[in-house]
C-alpha positions in Angstrom: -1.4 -26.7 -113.6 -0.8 -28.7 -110.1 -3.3 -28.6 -107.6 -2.7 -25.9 -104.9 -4.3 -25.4 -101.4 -6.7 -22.5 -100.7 -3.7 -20.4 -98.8 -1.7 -21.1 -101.8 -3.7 -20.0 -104.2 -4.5 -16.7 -102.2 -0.8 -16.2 -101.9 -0.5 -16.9 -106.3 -2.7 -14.4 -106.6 -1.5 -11.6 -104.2 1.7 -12.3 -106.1 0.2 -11.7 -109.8 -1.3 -8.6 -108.2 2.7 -8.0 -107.1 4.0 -8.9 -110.3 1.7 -6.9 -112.5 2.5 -3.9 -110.5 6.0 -4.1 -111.1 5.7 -4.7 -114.7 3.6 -1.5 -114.4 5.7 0.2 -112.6 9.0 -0.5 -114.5 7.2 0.2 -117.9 6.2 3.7 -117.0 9.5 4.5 -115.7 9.2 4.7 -112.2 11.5 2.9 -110.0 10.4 0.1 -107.5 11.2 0.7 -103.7 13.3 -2.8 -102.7 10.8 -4.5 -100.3 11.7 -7.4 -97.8 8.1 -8.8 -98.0 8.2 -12.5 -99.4 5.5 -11.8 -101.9 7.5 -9.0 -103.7 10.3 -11.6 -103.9 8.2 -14.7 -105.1 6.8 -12.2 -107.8 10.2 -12.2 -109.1 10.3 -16.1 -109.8 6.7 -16.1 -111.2 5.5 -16.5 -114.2 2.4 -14.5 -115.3 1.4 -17.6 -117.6 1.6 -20.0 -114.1 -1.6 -17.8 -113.2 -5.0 -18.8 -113.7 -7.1 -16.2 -115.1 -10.9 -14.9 -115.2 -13.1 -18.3 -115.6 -10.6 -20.7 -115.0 -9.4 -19.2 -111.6 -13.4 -19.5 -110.4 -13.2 -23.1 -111.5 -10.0 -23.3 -109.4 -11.5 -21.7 -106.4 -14.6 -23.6 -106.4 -12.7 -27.0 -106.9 -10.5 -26.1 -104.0 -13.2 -24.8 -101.7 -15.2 -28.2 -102.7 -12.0 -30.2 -101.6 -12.0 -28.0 -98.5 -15.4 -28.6 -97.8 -15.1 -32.6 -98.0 -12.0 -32.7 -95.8 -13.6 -30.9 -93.7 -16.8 -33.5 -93.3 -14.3 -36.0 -93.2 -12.6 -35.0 -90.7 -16.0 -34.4 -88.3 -17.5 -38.0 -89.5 -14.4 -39.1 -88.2 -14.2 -36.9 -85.1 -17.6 -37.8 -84.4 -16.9 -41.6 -85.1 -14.2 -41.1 -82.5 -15.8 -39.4 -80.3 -19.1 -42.2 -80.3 -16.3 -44.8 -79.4 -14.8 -43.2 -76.8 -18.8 -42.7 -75.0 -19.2 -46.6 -75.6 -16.2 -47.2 -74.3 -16.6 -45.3 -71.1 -20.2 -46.4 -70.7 -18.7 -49.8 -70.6 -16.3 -49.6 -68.2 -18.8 -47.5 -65.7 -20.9 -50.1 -66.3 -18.4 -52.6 -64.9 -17.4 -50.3 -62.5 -21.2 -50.1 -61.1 -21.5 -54.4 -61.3 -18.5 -54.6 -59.3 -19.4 -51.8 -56.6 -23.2 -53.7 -56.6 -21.1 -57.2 -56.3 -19.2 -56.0 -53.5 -22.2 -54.3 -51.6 -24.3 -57.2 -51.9 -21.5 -59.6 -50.4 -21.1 -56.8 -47.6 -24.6 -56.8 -47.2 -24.4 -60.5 -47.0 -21.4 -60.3 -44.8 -23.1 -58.2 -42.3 -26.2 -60.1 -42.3 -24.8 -63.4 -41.2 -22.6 -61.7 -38.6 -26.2 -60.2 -37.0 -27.6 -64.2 -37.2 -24.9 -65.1 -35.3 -24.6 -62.2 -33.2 -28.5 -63.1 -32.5 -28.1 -66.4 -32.2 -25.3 -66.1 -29.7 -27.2 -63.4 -27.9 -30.7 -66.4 -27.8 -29.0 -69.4 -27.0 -27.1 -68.2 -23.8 -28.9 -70.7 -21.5 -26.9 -69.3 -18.8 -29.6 -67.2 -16.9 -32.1 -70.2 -16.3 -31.9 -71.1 -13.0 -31.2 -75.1 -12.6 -34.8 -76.2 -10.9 -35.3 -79.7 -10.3 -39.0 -79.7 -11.8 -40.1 -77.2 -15.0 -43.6 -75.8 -16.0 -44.6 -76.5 -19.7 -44.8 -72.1 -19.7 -41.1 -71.9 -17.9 -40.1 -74.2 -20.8 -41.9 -72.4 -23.6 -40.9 -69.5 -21.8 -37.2 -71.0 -22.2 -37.0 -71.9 -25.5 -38.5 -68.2 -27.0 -35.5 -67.2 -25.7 -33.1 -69.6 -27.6 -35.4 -69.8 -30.8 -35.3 -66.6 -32.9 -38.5 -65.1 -32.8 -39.1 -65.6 -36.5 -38.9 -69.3 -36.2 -40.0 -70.1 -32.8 -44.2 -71.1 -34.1 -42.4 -74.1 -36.7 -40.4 -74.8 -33.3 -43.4 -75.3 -31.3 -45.0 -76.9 -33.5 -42.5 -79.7 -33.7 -42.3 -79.9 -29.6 -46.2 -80.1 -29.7 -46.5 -83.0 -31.8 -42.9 -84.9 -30.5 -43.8 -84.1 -26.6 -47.0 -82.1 -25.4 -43.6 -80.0 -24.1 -43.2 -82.9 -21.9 -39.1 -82.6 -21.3 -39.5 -85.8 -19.5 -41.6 -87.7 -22.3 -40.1 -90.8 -23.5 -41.5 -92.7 -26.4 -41.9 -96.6 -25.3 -41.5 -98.3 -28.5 -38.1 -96.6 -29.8 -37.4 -95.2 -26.3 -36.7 -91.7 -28.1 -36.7 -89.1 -24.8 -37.4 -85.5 -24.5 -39.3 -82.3 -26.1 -38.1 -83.7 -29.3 -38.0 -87.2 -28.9 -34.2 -87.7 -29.5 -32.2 -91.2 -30.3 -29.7 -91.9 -28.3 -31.6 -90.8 -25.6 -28.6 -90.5 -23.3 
């Protein structure tokens, strides 16, 4: 006997039922009706000893439900095996998606932030508003250079003028003959 699938076997065994019934039929006389149905004409081509019977056609079904059964695990390990690699997969490539998105944003970020240094410093360093005086106070030049020097570095700036010049603009140092608040070489 060859191995069968489940449907097959079901349809072997609706055509034994078929078969028998004809037999019947025809050995008690009465005449069978012709029927189109492919069952009635497979019963025809069947043998009754092709059939499994009692015992052997539970041993059948169970083998073939058993077979069932494992293709069928197979083939949801192997769903689920597909289905993990496609989540890995797509994690990866949002995750790549997400570095280059935070990449890009931090080099905006950067972007914009040296465009506001120079925007400030441009905005500082316009000199342009001081009227030209031929004398200065030490506050009109302090007063000068907050204004240039951005606010967050202006203390290390004075402290530098302090210790060069006393914010002397005129100071000139005579053994180099450095000049100014920060004692500067060339002094022209």
């Amino acid at each position: 006997m060859s191995r069968i699938s489940v449907r097959g076997f079901a349809v072997a065994s609706a055509t034994a039922v078929t078969a028998v019934g004809s037999v019947v039929g025809v050995a008690s006389g009465s005449v069978a009706q012709p029927s189109n149905d492919a069952e009635a004409t497979a019963s025809d081509s069947t043998l009754l000893a092709d059939i499994p019977a009692g015992q052997q056609a539970q041993v059948q079904t169970a083998s073939l439900t058993q077979q069932a059964d494992a293709q069928a695990i197979a083939a949801d390990a192997s769903a689920k095996k597909d289905a993990e690699a496609a989540a890995r997969k797509q994690a990866a490539d949002d995750a790549v998606a997400k570095q280059k998105a935070a990449e890009k944003a931090e080099k905006e970020a950067k972007e914009r932030e040296e465009a506001k240094k120079v925007a400030s410093r441009s905005a500082t360093r316009d000199a342009s508003s001081f009227s030209v005086q031929s004398s200065y106070t030490v506050a009109q030049i302090q007063a000068m250079a907050a204004q240039m020097v951005p606010s967050g570095q202006f203390q290390c700036f004075s402290n530098i003028v302090n210790h060069e010049s006393s914010w002397n603009y005129h100071a000139v140092n005579a053994s180099s003959g450095a000049y100014g608040l920060f004692q500067a070489l060339p002094a022209g």
